[in-house]
C-alpha positions in Angstrom: 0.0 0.0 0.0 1.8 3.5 -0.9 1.3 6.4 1.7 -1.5 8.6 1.4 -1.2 12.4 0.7 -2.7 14.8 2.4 -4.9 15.9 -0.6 -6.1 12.1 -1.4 -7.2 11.8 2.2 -9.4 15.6 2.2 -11.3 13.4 -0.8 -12.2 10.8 1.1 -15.5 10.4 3.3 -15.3 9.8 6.9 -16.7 6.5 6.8 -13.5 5.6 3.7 -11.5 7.1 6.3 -12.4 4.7 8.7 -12.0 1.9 6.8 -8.7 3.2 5.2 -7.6 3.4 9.3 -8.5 0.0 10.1 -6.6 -1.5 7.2 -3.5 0.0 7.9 -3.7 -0.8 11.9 -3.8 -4.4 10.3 -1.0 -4.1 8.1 1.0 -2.0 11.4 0.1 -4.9 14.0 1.3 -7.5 11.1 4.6 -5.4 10.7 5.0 -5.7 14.7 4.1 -9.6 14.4 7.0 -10.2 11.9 9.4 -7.4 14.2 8.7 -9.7 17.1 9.2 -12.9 15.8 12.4 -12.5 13.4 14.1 -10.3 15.4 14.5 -7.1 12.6 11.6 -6.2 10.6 11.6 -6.7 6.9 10.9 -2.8 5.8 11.8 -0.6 9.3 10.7 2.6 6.8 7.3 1.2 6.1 6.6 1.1 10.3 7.5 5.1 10.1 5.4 5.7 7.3 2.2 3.6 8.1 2.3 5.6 11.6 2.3 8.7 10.2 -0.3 8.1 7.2 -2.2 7.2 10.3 -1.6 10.3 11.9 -2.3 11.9 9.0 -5.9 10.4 9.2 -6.6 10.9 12.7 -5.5 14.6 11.8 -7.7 15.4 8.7 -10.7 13.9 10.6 -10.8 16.1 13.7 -10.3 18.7 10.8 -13.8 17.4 9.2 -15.5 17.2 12.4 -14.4 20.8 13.6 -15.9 22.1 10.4 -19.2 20.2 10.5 -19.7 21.4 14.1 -19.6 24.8 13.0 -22.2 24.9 10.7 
């Protein structure tokens, strides 16, 4: 899965944001599993950037919700 930018994410609904969050807590707990068991993980820049995509999620939805609770 390739990182998400900020602009693809704004796009998104909150609901695809959701989903988009829960997939890449799978693929994050799957990158500790192999970390744990083998001793060095596979890709150590893929940890870093699934982290902060999901950051990046977290981030643009408090945006959203900010916005609709304005209105």
């Amino acid at each position: 899965m390739a990182i998400l930018r900020p602009q693809e994410i704004r796009e998104m609904s909150i609901s695809e944001m959701k989903e988009k969050l829960m997939e890449l807590k799978r693929e994050l707990l799957k990158e500790y599993t192999n970390k744990a068991t083998s001793g060095a993980p596979s890709n150590p820049g893929r940890m870093r950037e699934i982290r902060r995509t999901i950051a990046r999620i977290y981030t643009i939805m408090n945006e959203k919700r900010r916005e609709y609770s304005k209105q």
